[in-house]
C-alpha positions in Angstrom: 0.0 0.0 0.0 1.4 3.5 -0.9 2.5 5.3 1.6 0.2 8.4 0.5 -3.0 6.0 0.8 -2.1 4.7 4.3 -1.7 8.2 5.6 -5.3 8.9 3.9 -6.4 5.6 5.4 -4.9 6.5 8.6 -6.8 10.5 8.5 -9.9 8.7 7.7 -9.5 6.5 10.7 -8.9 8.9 13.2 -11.5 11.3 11.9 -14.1 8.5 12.6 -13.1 7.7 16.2 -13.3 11.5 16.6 -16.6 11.8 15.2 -18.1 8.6 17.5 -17.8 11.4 19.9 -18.9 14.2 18.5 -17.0 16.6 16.4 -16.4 20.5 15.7 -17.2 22.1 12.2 -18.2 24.5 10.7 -21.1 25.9 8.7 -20.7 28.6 5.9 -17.3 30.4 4.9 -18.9 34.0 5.6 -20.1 35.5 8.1 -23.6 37.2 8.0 -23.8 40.7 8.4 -26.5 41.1 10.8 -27.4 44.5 9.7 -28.6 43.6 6.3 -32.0 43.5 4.8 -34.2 40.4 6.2 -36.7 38.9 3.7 -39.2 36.4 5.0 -42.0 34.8 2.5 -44.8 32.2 3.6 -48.1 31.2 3.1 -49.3 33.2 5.8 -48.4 35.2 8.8 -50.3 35.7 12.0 -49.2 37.8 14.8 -50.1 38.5 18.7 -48.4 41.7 19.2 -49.2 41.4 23.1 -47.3 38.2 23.4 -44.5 39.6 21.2 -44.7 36.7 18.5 -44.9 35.6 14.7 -45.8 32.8 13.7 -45.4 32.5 9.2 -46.8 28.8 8.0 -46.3 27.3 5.6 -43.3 26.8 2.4 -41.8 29.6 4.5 -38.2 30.6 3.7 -36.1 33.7 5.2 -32.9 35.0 3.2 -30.4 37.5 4.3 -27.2 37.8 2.5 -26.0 34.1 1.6 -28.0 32.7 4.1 -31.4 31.0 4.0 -33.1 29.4 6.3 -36.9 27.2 5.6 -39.3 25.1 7.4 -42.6 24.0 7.5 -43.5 26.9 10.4 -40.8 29.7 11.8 -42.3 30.9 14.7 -40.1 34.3 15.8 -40.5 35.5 19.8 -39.9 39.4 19.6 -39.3 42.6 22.1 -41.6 45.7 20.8 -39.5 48.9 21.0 -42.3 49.7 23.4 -41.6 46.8 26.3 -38.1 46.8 25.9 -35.9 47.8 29.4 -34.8 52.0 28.9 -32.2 52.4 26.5 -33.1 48.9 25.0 -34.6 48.8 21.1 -37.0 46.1 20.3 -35.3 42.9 19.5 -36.1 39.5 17.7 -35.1 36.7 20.7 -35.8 33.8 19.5 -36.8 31.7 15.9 -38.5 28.7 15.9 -38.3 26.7 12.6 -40.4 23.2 12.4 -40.7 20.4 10.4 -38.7 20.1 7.5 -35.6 22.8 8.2 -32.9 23.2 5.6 -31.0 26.1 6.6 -28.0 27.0 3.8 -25.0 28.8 4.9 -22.7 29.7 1.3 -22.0 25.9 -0.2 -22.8 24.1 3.3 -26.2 22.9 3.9 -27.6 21.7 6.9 -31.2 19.5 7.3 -33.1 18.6 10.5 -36.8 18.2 12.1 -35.9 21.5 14.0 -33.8 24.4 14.8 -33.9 27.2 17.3 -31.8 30.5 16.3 -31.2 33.0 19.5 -30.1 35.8 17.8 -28.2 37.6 21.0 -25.6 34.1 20.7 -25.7 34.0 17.1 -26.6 30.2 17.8 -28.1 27.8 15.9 -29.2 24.6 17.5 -30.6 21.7 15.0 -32.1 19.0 16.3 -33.8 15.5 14.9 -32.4 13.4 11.6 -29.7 16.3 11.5 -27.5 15.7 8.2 -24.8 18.1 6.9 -23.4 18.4 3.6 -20.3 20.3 2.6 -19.1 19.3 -0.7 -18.7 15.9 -1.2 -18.6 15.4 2.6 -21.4 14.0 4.2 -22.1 14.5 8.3 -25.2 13.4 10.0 -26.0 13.0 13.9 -28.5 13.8 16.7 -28.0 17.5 17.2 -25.8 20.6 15.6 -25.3 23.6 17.6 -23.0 26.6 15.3 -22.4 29.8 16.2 -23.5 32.1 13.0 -20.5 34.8 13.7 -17.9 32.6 13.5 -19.4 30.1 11.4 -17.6 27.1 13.9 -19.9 24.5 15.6 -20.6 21.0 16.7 -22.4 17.9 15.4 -23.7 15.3 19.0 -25.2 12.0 18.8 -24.4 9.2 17.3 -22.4 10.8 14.5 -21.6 9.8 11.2 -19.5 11.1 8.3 -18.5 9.9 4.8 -15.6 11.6 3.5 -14.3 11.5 -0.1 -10.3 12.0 -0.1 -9.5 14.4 -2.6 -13.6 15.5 -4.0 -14.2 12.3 -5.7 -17.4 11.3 -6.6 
């Protein structure tokens, strides 16, 4: 055996005795400016401005910059201008996203039953069947949790990868 195979052999190896564990990644190559335009589409939209929530159903997808995030239902928990503590603007605390999530950072995208984003972390936490492709590499596991600024995260549960050595097919 080559010398250059067993070391491939050898990266592979380690990688998956790593990943039986769990394993850092990362999601995306750039960062999100959080500052730039928001666009959300859906079958509908309801809202209960007195509980501070959105709830937009169905074929709903949200784009900013590179990034795009859709589920079946994206329900977003919000602080009014209003009810937010002096000196405080209103805020966007947490989104909900349910049932079929695909959430696409760049070239990497990321699948699950669920994912919670809490904005004030820049965390993402996916949860159910999660699966993760980047290029021709191939993770799946239990649970994801990526922070958004820096693009670095980690895949929990029973994790699997497939790696292709050099992009092949």
């Amino acid at each position: 055996m080559p010398l250059r195979s067993l070391t491939a052999l050898c990266l592979v190896l380690w990688s998956g005795a790593a990943l039986a564990q769990g394993t850092a990644i990362e999601l995306g190559t750039t960062p999100v400016n959080p500052d730039a335009p928001i666009e959300i589409t859906a079958d509908s939209l309801s809202v209960d401005r007195e509980a501070g929530f959105a709830i937009f159903t169905g074929n709903v997808r949200v784009v900013q910059e590179q990034m795009t995030l859709s589920a079946d239902v994206i329900e977003v928990r919000y602080t009014e201008a209003d009810k937010a503590q002096p000196g405080e603007e209103g805020s966007v605390d947490q989104v909900d996203a349910k049932g079929n999530v695909i959430f696409i950072n760049g070239e990497d995208v990321a699948e699950s039953d669920n994912a919670v984003l809490t904005p004030r972390d820049d965390r993402v936490v996916m949860t159910g069947n999660v699966l993760l492709t980047q290029g021709p590499t191939v993770i799946a596991g239990e649970r994801m949790v990526f922070n958004l600024a820096t693009g670095e995260g980690r895949m929990e549960g029973r994790v699997r990868a497939v790696f292709r050595p050099g992009g092949s097919e």
